[in-house]
C-alpha positions as CSV (number, residue, x, y, z in Angstrom):
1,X,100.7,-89.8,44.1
2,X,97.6,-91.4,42.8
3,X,95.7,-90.3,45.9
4,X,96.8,-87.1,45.5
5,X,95.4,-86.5,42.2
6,X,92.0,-87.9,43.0
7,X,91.8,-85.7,45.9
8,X,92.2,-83.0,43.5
9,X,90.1,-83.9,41.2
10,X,87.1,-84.5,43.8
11,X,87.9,-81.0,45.0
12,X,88.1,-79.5,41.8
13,X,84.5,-81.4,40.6
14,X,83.3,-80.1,43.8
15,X,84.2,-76.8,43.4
16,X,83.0,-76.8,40.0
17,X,79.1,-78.1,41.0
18,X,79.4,-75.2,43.9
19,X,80.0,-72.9,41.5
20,X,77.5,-74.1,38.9
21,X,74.7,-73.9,42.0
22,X,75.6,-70.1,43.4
23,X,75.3,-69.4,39.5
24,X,71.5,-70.7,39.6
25,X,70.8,-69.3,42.6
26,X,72.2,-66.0,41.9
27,X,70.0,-65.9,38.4
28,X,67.0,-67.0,40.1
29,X,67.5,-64.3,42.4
30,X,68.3,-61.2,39.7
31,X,65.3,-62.9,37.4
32,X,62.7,-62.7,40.5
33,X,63.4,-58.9,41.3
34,X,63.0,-58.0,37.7
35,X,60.1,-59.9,37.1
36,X,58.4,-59.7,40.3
37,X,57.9,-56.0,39.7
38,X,57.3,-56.0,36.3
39,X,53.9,-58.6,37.0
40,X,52.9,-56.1,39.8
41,X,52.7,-53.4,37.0
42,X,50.8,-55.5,34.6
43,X,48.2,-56.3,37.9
44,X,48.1,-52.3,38.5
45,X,47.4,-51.8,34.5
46,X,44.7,-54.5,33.9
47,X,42.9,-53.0,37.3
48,X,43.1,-49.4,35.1
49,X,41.9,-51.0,32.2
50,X,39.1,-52.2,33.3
51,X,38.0,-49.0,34.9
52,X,38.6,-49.5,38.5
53,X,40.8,-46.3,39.1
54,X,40.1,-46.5,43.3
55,X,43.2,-48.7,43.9
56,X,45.7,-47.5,46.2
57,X,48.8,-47.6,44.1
58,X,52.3,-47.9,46.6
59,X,55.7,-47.3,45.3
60,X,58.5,-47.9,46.5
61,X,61.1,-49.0,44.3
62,X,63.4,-46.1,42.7
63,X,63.9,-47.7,39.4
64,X,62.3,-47.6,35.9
65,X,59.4,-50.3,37.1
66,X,59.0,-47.7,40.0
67,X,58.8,-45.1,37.9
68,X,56.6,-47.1,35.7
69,X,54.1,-47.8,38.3
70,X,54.6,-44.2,39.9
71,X,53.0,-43.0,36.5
72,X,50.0,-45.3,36.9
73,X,49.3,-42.9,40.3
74,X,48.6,-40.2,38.5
């Protein structure tokens, strides 16, 4: 009976770290496609503000950083 239990607390504890890692993972994951956009538009936006309005300007998200960016195009 004793054995029993601690086999299912191992699992549960197991279970329980799995969990807590596919969290991280999953955060890091949403975090990097907001922000990873988001930086490319502050690059685009200090290259405007410094005058350099040459820049080839590609968009391809659909979203409001897309849009965001799209408006630097014009």
């Amino acid at each position: 009976m004793a054995q029993s239990y601690t086999n299912t607390r191992l699992l549960l504890v197991g279970m329980i770290l799995a969990a807590i890692l596919l969290s991280v993972v999953v955060a890091a994951a949403i975090t990097r496609s907001v922000t990873h956009p988001i930086n490319e538009a502050l690059s685009i936006a200090e290259r405007v503000a410094t005058g350099d309005l040459t820049s080839d300007i590609l968009v391809t998200r659909k979203d409001e950083t897309g849009l965001l960016v799209y408006c630097f195009r014009r």
